[in-house]
Every structure is written in structure tokens, then in C-alpha cells.
N, C-alpha and C positions, 0 to 999 in steps of 0.2 A: 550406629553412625549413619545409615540409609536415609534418616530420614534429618539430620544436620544438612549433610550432602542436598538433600531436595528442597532445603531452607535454604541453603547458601546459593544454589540456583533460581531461586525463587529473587533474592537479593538481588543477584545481577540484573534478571529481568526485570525488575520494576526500577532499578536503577537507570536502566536504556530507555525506559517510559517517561523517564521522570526529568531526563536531559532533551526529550522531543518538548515539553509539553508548553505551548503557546508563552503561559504565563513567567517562566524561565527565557526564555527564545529570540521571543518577536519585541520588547519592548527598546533593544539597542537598535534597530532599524528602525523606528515611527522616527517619520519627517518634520522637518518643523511647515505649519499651517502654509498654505499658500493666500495669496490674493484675493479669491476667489472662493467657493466655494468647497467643501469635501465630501464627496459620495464615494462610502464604501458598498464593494459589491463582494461575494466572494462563492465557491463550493467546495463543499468534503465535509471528512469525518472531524477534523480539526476548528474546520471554518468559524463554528460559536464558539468556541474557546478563543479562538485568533482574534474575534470580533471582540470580544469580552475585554480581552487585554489592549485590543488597540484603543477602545474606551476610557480603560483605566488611565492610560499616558499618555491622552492627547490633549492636547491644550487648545481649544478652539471648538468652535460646532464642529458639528458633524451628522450627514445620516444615512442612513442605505439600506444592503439587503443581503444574506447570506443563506444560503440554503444546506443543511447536515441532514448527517442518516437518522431515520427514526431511532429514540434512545440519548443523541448525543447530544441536544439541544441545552444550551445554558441561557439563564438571565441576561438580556442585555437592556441600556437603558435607552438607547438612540437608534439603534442599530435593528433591524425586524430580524428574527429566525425562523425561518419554516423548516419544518423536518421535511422528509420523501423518500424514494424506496432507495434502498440499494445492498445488492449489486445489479437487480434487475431495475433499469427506469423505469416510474409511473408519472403520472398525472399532477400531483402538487409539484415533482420536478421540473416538469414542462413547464407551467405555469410560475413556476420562481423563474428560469433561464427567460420565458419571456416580458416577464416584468423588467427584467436586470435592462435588456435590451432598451425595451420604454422608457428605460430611467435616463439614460447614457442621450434620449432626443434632448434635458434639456443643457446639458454641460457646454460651459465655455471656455476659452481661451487661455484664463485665468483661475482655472479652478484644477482641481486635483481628483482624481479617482486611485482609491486606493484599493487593490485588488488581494484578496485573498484566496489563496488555493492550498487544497491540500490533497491528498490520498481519498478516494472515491468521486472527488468533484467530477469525474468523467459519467459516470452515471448520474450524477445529481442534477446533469444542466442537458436535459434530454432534448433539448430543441433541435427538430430534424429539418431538411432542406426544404423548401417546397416541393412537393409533390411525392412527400414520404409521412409518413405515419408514425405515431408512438409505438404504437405494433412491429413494424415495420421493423424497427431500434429494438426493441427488448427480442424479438425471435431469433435478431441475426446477435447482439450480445450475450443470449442463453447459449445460444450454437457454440459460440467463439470462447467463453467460459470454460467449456467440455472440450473443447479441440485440444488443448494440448499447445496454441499460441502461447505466445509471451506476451507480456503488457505494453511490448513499444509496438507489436504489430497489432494487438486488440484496439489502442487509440490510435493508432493508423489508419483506420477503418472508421472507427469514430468521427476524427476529424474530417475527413471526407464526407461525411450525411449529415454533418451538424450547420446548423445556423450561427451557432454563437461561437465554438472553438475553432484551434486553431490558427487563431490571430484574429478572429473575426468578431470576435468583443472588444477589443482593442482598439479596432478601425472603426469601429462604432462610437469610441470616446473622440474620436479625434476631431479637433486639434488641444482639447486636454491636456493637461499631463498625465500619465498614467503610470505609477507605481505597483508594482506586485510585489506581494511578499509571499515566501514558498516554503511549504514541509514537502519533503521529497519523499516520496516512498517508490521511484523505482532504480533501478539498480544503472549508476553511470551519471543522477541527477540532471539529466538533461530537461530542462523547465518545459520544452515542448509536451512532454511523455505526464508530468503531472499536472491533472485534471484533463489532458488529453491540449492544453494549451493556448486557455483562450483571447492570451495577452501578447504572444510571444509569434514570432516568424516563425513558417514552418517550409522545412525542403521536401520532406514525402510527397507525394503526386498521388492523384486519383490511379494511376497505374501499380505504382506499388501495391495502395488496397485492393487493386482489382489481385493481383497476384498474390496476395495472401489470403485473401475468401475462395481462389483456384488451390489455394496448396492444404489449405485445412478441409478444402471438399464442405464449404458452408451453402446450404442450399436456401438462395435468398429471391426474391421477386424481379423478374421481367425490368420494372419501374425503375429498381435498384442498380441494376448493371447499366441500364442505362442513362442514369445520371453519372455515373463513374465513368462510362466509355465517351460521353461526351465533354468528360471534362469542367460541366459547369458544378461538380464539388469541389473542384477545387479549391484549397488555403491559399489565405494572405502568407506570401511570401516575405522571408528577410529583404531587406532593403525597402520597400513598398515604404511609400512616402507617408503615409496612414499613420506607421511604426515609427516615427521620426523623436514619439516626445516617452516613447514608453521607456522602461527597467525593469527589469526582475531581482530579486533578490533571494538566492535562498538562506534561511533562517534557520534552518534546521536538515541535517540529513543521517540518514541511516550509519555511517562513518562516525559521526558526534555521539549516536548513542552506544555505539560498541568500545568508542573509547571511552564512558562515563563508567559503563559493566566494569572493563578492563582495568580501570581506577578504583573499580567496586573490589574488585578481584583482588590485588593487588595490599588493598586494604585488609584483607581476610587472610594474606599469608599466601595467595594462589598466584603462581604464574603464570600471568594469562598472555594466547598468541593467538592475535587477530590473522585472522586466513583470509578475511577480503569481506569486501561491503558489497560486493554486486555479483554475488555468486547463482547463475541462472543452470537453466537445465529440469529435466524429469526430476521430482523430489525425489521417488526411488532410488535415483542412478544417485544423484549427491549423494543418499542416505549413506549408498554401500560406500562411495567413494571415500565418505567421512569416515567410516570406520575403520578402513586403511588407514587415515592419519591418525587416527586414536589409537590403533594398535601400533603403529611407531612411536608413537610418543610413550605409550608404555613401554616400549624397547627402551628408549633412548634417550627418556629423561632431560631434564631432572625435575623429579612429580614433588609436591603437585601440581598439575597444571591443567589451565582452561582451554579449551580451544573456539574459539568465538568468529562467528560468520554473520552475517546478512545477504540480501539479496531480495531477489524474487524466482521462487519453482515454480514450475506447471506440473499442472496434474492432467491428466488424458483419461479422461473419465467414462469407465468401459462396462465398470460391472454396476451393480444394484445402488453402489454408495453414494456419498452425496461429494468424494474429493476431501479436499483440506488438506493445503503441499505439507503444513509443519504439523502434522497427525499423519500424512504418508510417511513423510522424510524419517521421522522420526521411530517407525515401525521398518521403514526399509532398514534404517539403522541395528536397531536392534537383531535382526534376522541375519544381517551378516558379522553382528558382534556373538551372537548365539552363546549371550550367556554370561560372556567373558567379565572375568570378575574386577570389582574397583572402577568402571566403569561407568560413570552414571550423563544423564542428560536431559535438556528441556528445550523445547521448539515450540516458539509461540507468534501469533503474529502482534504487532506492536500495538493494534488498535480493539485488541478486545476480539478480533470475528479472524475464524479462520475458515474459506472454503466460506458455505451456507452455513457453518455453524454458529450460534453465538455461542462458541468455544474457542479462547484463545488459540491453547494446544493443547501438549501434553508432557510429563515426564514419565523418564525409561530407567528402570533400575536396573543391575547385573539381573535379579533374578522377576523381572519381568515376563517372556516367556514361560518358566515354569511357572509362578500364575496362573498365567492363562492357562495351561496344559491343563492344571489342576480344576480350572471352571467350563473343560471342554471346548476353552477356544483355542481357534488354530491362528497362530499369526501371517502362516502365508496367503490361506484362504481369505482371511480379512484383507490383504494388502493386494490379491487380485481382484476380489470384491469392490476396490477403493474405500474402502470400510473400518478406515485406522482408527475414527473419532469413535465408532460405536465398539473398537475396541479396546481402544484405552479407556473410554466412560465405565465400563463393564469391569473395569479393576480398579475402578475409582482415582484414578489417575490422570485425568484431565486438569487442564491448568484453564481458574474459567475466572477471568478476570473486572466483566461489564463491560460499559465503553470508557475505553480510556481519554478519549477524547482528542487523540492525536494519532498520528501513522506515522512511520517512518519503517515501515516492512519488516519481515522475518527477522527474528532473532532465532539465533542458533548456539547453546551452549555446550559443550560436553567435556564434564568435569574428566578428569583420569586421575585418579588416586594413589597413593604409591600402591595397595593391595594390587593392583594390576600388572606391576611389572614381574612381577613372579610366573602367573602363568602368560606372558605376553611370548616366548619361546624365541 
């Protein structure tokens, strides 16, 4: 049955992929044409798929520019795609976000910019402030990667050194109209937080960022601190008269895909209970947390049943590994289920990459650990290590998906079988 179970898991997750993915999503939002002109601009892991589909269902020209991570890049017919790095920004990034800019000098009154954002457009639109460097942006977002931040205080800091975010593509359309359309991958969907926000009003201050590169102890340049103690990083604020013609929309979010799974579930005979879409914190500490709720549920019944989460974890990345929350989470997990039988689970991120890996995730069986014991691995020492992905690869138990070509963050399944309530005590 172990390996039905790790099918039927497999189901859900590509079930929650399959309800993010552009070509399902975004085509009841396209606008009807305006007066004028239509420049799409957009970035992320989604963005060529988003662009692909705006294509398909638009009725009228069109043209523009969208920039995806290497791998994710689809056909499109009007539309340019450049790939560029991420999670670390490089140089074809730079050069898409300042192009995007250049485009937005010839837009008029009567024309429309349709924006597209998704889940990585924070790295893909690297444009820094004057008197900063590309350098400058990848040392201090390697740092902030490792620190153990969250993703609304990582584009915190973003926003603040960028040219283009934070409203300040927006304000660059104006007096446009300017439509956005949004895949949400961080937890709470607040449009500022995805792609770091480069359409949208933003309330964080260059003081908040200064307090969150004080609290994670990120060690950045002279240059740095002080554009931020002076104030001139500052974002286009809500209300700003700039912001007068824009919208956002989101099209898709992590909550839609865990109810597609939950529909998937449900369909399979499993009762499935959504625990939340925006579940943050240490993967570890979730990990063990989760296993609390899976061993009540095998108390308490009535099995079988899914227990389904989203969100975004951090990882605090201390020893040799390379991180990856849903390869932590999912080893935290296991260590404090230690075994427990009928139990099984999969942790994957929704776009294909987890942490630096192109490794989705992983799945965890009851007899997982003894596995490993048996190949001389130890699971704790991988889980201080940060070393979950080269320990679930090592039992061939990686869940390794490509690019999916969308985001909408963490999925988190863990089946409970009735076998579990026997020894659940």
C-alpha cells in the first residue's frame, strides 16, 4: 500500500499545480483592449506562461517584455521572454527590469500596461538605486536567503535599493492605465510582497529595512546604509497621485490550490482538512509541530484523512547544506513521528525548485528512518547539517518535478491512514 499512498500524494500535488497554472487562471481577468495602445511588462517563474496565455485571449495588438528564471521560458508570439538568474540576481536581469523601464518613456494617456507578476519576479527585476551595484543586491540577498528572514522582510529590503519596485514601475507608467495581474506565492497575498511590488503602494519605510538587516546581523556596505538612513530609497507610497490609474488583481493564490488538492482528496475517498494557506516560521519547528497534529488525528479520527497546509518557512542555514524549507520540514517531521506507523507525506514547493535545489521536495514514509539507518544515514545529523535534500535523494525519495511554470508556494500534505490509529496511544 506504501507506494498507492505516495501516488495518491503525488495526485494532490500536481492537482494544486494544476489549479495555479496561468493557462487555467489568468484568462477570466484579460481586459477588454483599450484606446490606445497595449504594453505588457511582467517578472517571475510564471510570467511566460502568464504572457503566453494573455496572448491566447487577447483580442487586439499587443507587445512587450517579461523576464523568467532560466528553464521556465515558453513560446510566445508578440510578447519577448528573457530568462535570468534566480534566486541569486544577474545581469540579463538587470538589463530586462531596465529595458521594462525604457518602454514605459513611450506610454500614453490612453493606452494600457498590463503587468504581470509572479513568485521570483523579486530577483528577476534587479535594478538597484543609483549609487548601488548588482553586486551590491546579490551579496546582501545571499545573506538574507541564509538569515532565517521571512519573504515580506527579504522584499523589504529589496524594495528599498530597487529602481523599479515597490510602486516605482507604476509611477513610471503614469498617467497609463495600469493593470496587474498576480500568482501569489507568499503567505497573507498582500500584492506588495509579490515580486517585491513594482505596481502597487507600498507602507514599509527605508527604516524598517534598516531594522531588519540590524536584526538578521547582514553585513552590507557603507554606500548601503546610507541610502537607507537618508531616506532617498524610499517607495512610492499608497495614495501618491502616480497610483491614481493602476489595479491589481490576484488570479491565483496558494488557498485555490489547496482547495483543488482538497477536491483531489476528497475525490480518492480521503478527508481532507486544510490547516491554513499562510503557515510561516522555522521548517523544523512546523515540522515537529505537524506531527502533533497527525498524531491527533490518528487519535481522533475519522481516517482516512489529509492534513493540507501552505505557506512560506525559513530555513537558518548553519551547517554545510544547501537549506530547502519543504526537505527540512519534512525531515523535521519525520524525527518527531519516529516511525509511527500509517503515516505517510510529501512537501514540495509549487514551482519545481526548493531552497537551491532543482528539487521540488520530498516524500516521507512510516518506515523512512529505518532506511536511512540501514544506508548509515542519520537523520538528525542531516537535519543539523541543513542536509534534508541530500538525504531524502540518498533513499531515492525526492519528489523532482522540472519547472512547473507557476508558484503559489509550499505544499504540505500528510496522508494519516487508519494503520495509524492503532499505535497512535
Amino acid at each position: 500500500m506504501s507506494q498507492e499512498y505516495a501516488q495518491l500524494l503525488r495526485r494532490l500535488f500536481d492537482a494544486a499545480v494544476k489549479a495555479a497554472l496561468p493557462a487555467y487562471c489568468l484568462p477570466p481577468f484579460v481586459p477588454a483592449p483599450p484606446r490606445g495602445r497595449t504594453l505588457v511588462l511582467g517578472a517571475g517563474k510564471a510570467a511566460a506562461t502568464m504572457a503566453q496565455a494573455l496572448e491566447k485571449h487577447w483580442q487586439g495588438e499587443l507587445d512587450g517584455l517579461v523576464v523568467t528564471r532560466y528553464g521556465h521560458a515558453v513560446s510566445c508570439e508578440r510578447i519577448e521572454v528573457i530568462e535570468a538568474g534566480h534566486p541569486l540576481p544577474n545581469e540579463p536581469g538587470l538589463t530586462a527590469a531596465r529595458r521594462m523601464l525604457q518602454m514605459t518613456h513611450a506610454v500614453a494617456r490612453d493606452d494600457l500596461v498590463i503587468c504581470l507578476f509572479s513568485g521570483g519576479g523579486s530577483a528577476l527585476l534587479p535594478l538597484p538605486l543609483p549609487g548601488l551595484t548588482l553586486q551590491d543586491k546579490q551579496g546582501i540577498t545571499a545573506t538574507l536567503l541564509r538569515s532565517g528572514a521571512t519573504i515580506r522582510e527579504i522584499n523589504c529590503v529589496r524594495r528599498h535599493l530597487s529602481a523599479i519596485k515597490g510602486g516605482r514601475l507604476a509611477a513610471a507608467c503614469s498617467p497609463a492605465r495600469v493593470l496587474t495581474l498576480l500568482i501569489s506565492d507568499v503567505p497573507g497575498d498582500d500584492p506588495v510582497d509579490i515580486a517585491s511590488g513594482p505596481t502597487v503602494g507600498d507602507r514599509t519605510t527605508c527604516a524598517e529595512a534598516l531594522e531588519i538587516i540590524r536584526r538578521y546581523r547582514v553585513n552590507v556596505p557603507s554606500h548601503v546604509l546610507e541610502i537607507l538612513n537618508s531616506g532617498l530609497g524610499e517607495t512610492v507610497k499608497p495614495g501618491d497621485l502616480r497610483l491614481a490609474r493602476t489595479e491589481a488583481k490576484i488570479i491565483a493564490t496558494p488557498l485555490m490550490a489547496l482547495q483543488a488538492a482538497a477536491e483531489a482528496a476528497r475525490q480518492a475517498g480521503i478527508r481532507p482538512v486544510i490547516l491554513g494557506d499562510a503557515i510561516e516560521g522555522e521548517a523544523r519547528t512546523v515540522g515537529a509541530d505537524m506531527a502533533k497534529a497527525a498524531l491527533h488525528a490518528a487519535r481522533t479520527g475519522p481516517l482516512p484523512c489529509v492534513l493540507l497546509s501552505g505557506g512560506e518557512t525559513v530555513v537558518t542555514v548553519r551547517g554545510a547544506g544547501c537549506g530547502g524549507r519543504n526537505a527540512e520540514f519534512l525531515l523535521a517531521l519525520g524525527l518527531a513521528l519516529e516511525g509511527h506507523p500509517g503515516i505517510y507525506a510529501l512537501a514540495g514547493d509549487t514551482d519545481g525548485v526548493d531552497g537551491m535545489k532543482e528539487i521540488a521536495g520530498a516524500l516521507l514514509y512510516p518506515d523512512t528512518l529505518a532506511r536511512a539507518r540501514a544506508l548509515g544515514l542519520h537523520a538528525d545529523a542531516s537535519l543539523d547539517d541543513n542536509d534534508a535534500h541530500g538525504f531524502f535523494s540518498a533513499l531515492g525519495d525526492s519528489v523532482i518535478t522540472g519547472p512547473t511554470l507557476t508558484n503559489v508556494n509550499d505544499f504540505r500534505a500528510i496522508l494519516v491512514t487508519p494503520e495509524a490509529a492503532g499505535s497512535a496511544g
